[in-house]
N, C-alpha and C positions, 0 to 999 in steps of 0.2 A: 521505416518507422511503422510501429502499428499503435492503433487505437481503437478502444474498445468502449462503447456507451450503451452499456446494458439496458437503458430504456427504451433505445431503439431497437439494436439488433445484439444478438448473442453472439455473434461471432466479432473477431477483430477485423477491422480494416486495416490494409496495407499500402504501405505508398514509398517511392523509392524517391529520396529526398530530393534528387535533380528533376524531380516531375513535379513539385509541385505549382507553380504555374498551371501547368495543362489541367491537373486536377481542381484547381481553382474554379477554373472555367469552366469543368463540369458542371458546379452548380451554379455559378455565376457570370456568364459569357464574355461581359463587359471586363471580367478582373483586370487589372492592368499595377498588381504590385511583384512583391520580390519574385523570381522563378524556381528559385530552388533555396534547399535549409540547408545550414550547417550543423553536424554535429559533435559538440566538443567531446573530446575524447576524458573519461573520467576514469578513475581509481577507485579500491575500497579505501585507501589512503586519504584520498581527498574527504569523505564524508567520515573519519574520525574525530572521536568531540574531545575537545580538552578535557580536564578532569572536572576544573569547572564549573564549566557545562554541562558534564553528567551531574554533576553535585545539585543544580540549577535544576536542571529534567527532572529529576527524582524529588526534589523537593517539593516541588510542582503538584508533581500529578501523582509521585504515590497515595495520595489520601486519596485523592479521585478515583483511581482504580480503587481500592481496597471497598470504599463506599460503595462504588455501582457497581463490584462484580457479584454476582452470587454464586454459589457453592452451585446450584443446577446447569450453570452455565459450563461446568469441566466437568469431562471423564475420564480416570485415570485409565490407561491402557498397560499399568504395567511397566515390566525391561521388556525394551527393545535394541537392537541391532543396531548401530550407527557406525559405518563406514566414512572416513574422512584421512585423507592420504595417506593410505597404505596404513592406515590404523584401524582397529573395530574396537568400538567403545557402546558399552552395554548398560543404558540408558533407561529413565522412568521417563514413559511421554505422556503429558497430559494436554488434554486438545479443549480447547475454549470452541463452544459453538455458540452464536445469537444471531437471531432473526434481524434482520432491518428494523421490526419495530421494538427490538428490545435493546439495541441499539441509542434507539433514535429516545426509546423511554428514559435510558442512564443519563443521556447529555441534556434529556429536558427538563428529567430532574433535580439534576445539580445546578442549571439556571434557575430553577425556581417557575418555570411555564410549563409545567405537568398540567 
């Protein structure tokens, strides 16, 4: 398993799930809980949404995006090349860039505690 907390360090930490006990006790000597994790085995199957539910999602939050994104936030890069099993599909990419705090500005905005 790895885990990454950007505030502290840049890289991932790693840890092999039957260890964790030992690694507990790294930082806390006394640990005395579970010794190792399980992990449940998942599909892209299991995380598809009913229709729904996308009907739901999209209801939601399309106004939210369309409000907080702005036009500065994308640049279009054009066709590009997309490989995807044994297919090439000749694609417009457009890439959303925002900082933390322009981020953090959209969602404080739309609460209302800008």
């Amino acid at each position: 398993m790895g885990l990454k907390v950007p505030f502290l360090y840049d890289e991932y930490f790693y840890i092999n799930l039957d260890q964790y006990g030992d690694f507990m006790r790294m930082f806390y000597p006394f640990y005395d809980g579970i010794e190792s994790l399980e992990s449940a085995q998942y599909s892209l199957e299991d995380y598809k949404l009913s229709e729904a539910e996308q009907e739901a999602l999209q209801s939601r939050y399309s106004t939210f995006f369309m409000d907080s994104l702005k036009d500065e936030y994308f640049t279009d890069n054009g066709k590009v090349d997309y490989e995807h099993s044994d297919t090439t599909l000749s694609l417009r990419e457009l890439v959303m860039e925002l900082s933390p705090e322009e981020a953090a500005a959209g969602i404080l905005a739309k609460k209302g505690a800008r």
